[in-house]
N, C-alpha and C positions, 0 to 999 in steps of 0.2 A: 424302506426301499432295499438296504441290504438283505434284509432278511427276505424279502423277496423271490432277492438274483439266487440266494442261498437256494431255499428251495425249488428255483428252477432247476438249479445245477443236479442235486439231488435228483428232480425228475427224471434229469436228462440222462445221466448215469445208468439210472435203474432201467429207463423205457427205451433211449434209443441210440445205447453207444455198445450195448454186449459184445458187436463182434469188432468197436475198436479195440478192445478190452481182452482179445481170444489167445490163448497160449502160444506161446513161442513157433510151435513145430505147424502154425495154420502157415502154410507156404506163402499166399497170396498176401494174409496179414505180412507177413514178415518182406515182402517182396516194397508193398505201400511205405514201410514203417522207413525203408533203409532209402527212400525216396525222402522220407521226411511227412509222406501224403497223410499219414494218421494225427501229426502236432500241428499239419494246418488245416485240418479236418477239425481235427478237438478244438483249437482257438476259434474256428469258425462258429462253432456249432453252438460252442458257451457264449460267445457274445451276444449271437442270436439269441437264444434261450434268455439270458440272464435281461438283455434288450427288452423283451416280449415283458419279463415276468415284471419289471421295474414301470412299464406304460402306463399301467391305471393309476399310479402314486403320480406320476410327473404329468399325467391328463389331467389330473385331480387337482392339483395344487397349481400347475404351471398352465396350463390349458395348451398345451402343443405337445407334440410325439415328434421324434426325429428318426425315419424312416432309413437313414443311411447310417446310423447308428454303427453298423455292423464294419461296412466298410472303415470309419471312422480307427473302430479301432483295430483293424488289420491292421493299418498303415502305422500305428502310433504306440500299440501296445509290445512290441518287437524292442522298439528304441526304448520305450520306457522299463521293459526288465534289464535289458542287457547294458544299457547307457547312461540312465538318469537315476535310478536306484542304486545302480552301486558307486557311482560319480560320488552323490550324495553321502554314502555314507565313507568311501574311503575319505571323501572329504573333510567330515568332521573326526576322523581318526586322527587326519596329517593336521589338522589345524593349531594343536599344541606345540606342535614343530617346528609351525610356516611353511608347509609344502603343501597349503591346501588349493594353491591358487589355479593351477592346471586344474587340479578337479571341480573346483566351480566353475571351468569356463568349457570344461566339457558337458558337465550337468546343461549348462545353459543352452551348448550346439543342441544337446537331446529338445531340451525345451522348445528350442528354433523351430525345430522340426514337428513336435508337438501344435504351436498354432500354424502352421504355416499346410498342415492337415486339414486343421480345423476350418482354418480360413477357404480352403479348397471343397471342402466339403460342402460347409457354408451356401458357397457360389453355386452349387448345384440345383439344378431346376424340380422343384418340389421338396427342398433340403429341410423347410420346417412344415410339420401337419398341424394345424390350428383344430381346437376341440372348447365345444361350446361347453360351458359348467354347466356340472350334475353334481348330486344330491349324494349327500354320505352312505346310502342304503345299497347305491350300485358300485361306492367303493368297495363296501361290507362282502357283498356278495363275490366280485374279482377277485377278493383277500381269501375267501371261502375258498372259491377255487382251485386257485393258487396253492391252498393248505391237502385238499384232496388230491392234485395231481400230484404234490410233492412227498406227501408222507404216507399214502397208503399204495402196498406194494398188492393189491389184489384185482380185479379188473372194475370196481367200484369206484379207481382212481377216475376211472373217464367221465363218474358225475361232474367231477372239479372243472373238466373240457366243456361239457353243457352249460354248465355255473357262469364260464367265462363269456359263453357267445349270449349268455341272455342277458347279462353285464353290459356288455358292448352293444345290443338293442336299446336299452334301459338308456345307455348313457345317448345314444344318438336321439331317442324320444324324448328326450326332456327338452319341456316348453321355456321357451325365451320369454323373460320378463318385458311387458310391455314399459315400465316405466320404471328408472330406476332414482333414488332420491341420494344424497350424500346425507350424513348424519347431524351438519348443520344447516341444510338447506340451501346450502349455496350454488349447488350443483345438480341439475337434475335430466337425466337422459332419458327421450321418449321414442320409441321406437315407429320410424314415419309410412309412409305408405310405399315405400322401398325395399322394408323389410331392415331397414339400417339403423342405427341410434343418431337420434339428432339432439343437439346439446343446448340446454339454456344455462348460462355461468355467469356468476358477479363476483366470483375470485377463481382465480388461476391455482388447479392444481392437478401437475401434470401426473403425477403418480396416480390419483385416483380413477383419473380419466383412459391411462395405460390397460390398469385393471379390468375397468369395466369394457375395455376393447379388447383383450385379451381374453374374456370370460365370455365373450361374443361370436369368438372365432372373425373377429373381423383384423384384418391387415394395416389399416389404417393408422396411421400417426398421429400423435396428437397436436399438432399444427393444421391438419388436412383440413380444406376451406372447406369438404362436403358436409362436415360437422356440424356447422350451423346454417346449413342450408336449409332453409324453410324457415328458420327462427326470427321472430322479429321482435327488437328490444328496444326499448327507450331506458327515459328516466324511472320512471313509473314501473318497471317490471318488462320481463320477457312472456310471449305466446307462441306455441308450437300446436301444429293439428298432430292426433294419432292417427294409426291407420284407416281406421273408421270415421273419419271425419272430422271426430271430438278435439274438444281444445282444451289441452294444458299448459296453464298461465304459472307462471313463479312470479310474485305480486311482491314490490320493494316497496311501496309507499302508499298509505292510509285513502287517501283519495281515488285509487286505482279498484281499491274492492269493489266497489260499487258495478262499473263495468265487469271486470274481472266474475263474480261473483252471478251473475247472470248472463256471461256468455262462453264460460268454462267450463266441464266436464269435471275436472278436478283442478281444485287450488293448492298449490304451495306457499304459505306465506309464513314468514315472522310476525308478523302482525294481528294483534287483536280483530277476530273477523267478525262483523254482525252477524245478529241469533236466523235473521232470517236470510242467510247465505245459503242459494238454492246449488252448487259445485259442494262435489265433496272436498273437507278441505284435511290436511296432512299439515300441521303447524307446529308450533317450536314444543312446545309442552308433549305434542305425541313422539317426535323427533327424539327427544331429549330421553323419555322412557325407552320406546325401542330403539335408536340408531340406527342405523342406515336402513334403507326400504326399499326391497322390490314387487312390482306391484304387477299383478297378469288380469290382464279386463276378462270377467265371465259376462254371462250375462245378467245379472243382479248387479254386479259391481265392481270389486275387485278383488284377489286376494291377494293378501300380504305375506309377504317373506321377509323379516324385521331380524337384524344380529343381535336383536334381544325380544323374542316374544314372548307373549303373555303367558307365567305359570314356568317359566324356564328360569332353575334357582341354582348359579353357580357359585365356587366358592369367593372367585373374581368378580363378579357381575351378581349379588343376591337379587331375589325378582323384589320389585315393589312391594310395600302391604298399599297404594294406592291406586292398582293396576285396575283398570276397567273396563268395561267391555268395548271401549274405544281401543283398546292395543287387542283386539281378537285377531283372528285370523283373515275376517274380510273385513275390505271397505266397502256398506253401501252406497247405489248413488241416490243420492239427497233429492227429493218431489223439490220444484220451483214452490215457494212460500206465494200465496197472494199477498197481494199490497208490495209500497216501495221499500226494499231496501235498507234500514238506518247508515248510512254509511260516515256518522261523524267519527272523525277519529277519538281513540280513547286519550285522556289522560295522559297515560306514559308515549303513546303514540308520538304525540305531540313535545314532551321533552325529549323524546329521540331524534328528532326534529333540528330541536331550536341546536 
């Protein structure tokens, strides 16, 4: 992200400050400058710029833009060269002597003033932009950009301008995952006929469910009772419909497949499922290969978005030599088997149990 703001600044230098930049004897320059109008013109203009150039790195990771940005730091970056930096440091000068203590309590006033910006800012009506997750390719390409506006001085720099709006297309077209899995299965969000993620959980975990609200562009809390609206749970397991009607079951206990298993679309389970289990099913063994799953209905079936797919060899994470064409890229969905079901539980089923 620094390097980023760097290269906007660069940009902004070379393409659009020449004439704050004009020799002494421009009258009109000199008339702005003794006003001060050129040092609030330049702070202006770099926070914008440097704002702008840093957005794809904090969409990306963070999934919101903060459109007041700018303002933010008019108000804050004034007190922080003049008051909080040098506070700071005459502070650790005096500290060998004991006279540091004024200067930390003026660092601090700056400080005061720092969130009390922020918090102002904050309060303002549209103060965060929510941005749904995209894919590293239209990072690539924004970074592209970013490097053409910044470093080439000929008029080729304005591919870098094109590079960036087809970025910002790229990133508003990317499809939301209908279904998303956590990587032990405990958690699994299905997107309802709302358009909204609705939630099946048999452990609490606030961080993950944060994320996956935040990668949504959705507002919502994770307390918010609309979260498991539609869902219905027992002992036995959770079922949610997707948009399209279909039902996705998260199945806790051995005697549940059976149901589950013939009147799901797709199954979640830890549990050993019978061979003639007509729902596709997502279980601990594929969980455990790729880790977390997101999953988009086409029409064959699904495709998978897995933080570990199949043939991806890192130096953290080596791929399998067991990998098979169950961790591919899509999930089909499963023809109904004729005949009933086997639905006894297995074996380990059964001391999981007891």
């Amino acid at each position: 992200m620094s390097f980023a703001a760097t290269l906007g600044l660069v940009a902004l230098v070379q393409i659009g400050m020449p004439r704050l930049f004009a020799a002494p004897d421009n009258s009109t320059t000199a008339k702005v400058a003794l006003w001060g109008g050129r040092e609030i013109v330049m702070l202006t203009l770099t926070s914008l710029v440097a704002g702008l150039a840093t957005t794809p790195y904090a969409a990306f990771h963070f999934h919101r833009v903060t459109p007041y940005g700018v303002l933010a730091n008019l108000a804050a970056m004034p007190v922080v060269s003049a008051v909080v930096m040098p506070a700071g440091m005459l502070g650790l000068v005096a500290a060998p002597f004991g006279f540091d203590g004024f200067f930390w309590w003026l660092m601090g006033v700056g400080i005061d003033w720092m969130i009390l910006v922020t918090e102002w800012v904050a309060s303002l009506p549209g103060a965060v932009g929510r941005v749904t997750a995209f894919g590293t390719g239209t990072l690539v390409l924004a970074s592209l950009g970013i490097i053409l506006l910044g470093l080439l001085r000929t008029p080729l720099r304005w591919c870098g301008a094109a590079a960036l709006v087809l970025a910002a297309i790229f990133a508003f077209m990317t499809p939301l995952p209908d279904i998303l899995i956590s990587s032990d299965g405990h958690n699994v969000g299905v997107r309802g006929r709302d358009g909204r993620l609705h939630l099946m959980k048999i452990a609490k975990d606030s961080f993950l469910i944060k994320e996956w609200l935040a990668a949504d562009a959705d507002a919502r809390q994770v307390g918010d009772a609309s979260l498991t609206a539609g869902v219905s749970c027992d002992d036995d397991g959770c079922v949610v419909q997707m948009a399209d009607g279909s039902f996705v079951a998260l199945t806790l206990k051995p005697e549940a497949l059976a149901d589950d298993c013939s009147r799901a679309l797709l199954l979640v389970t830890m549990r050993q499922v019978p061979t003639a289990c007509a729902a596709t099913v997502v279980n601990a063994e594929r969980l455990r290969r790729q880790g977390a799953t997101a999953l988009r209905r086409t029409r064959g079936g699904f495709d998978v978005d897995a933080v570990k797919p199949k043939g991806i060899d890192r130096p953290w994470a080596p791929a399998s030599a067991l990998d098979t064409d169950a961790e591919s890229g899509t999930l089909g969905v499963r023809p109904s088997a004729p005949g009933a079901a086997d639905a006894t539980p297995a074996e380990a089923d059964l001391q999981a149990e007891d």
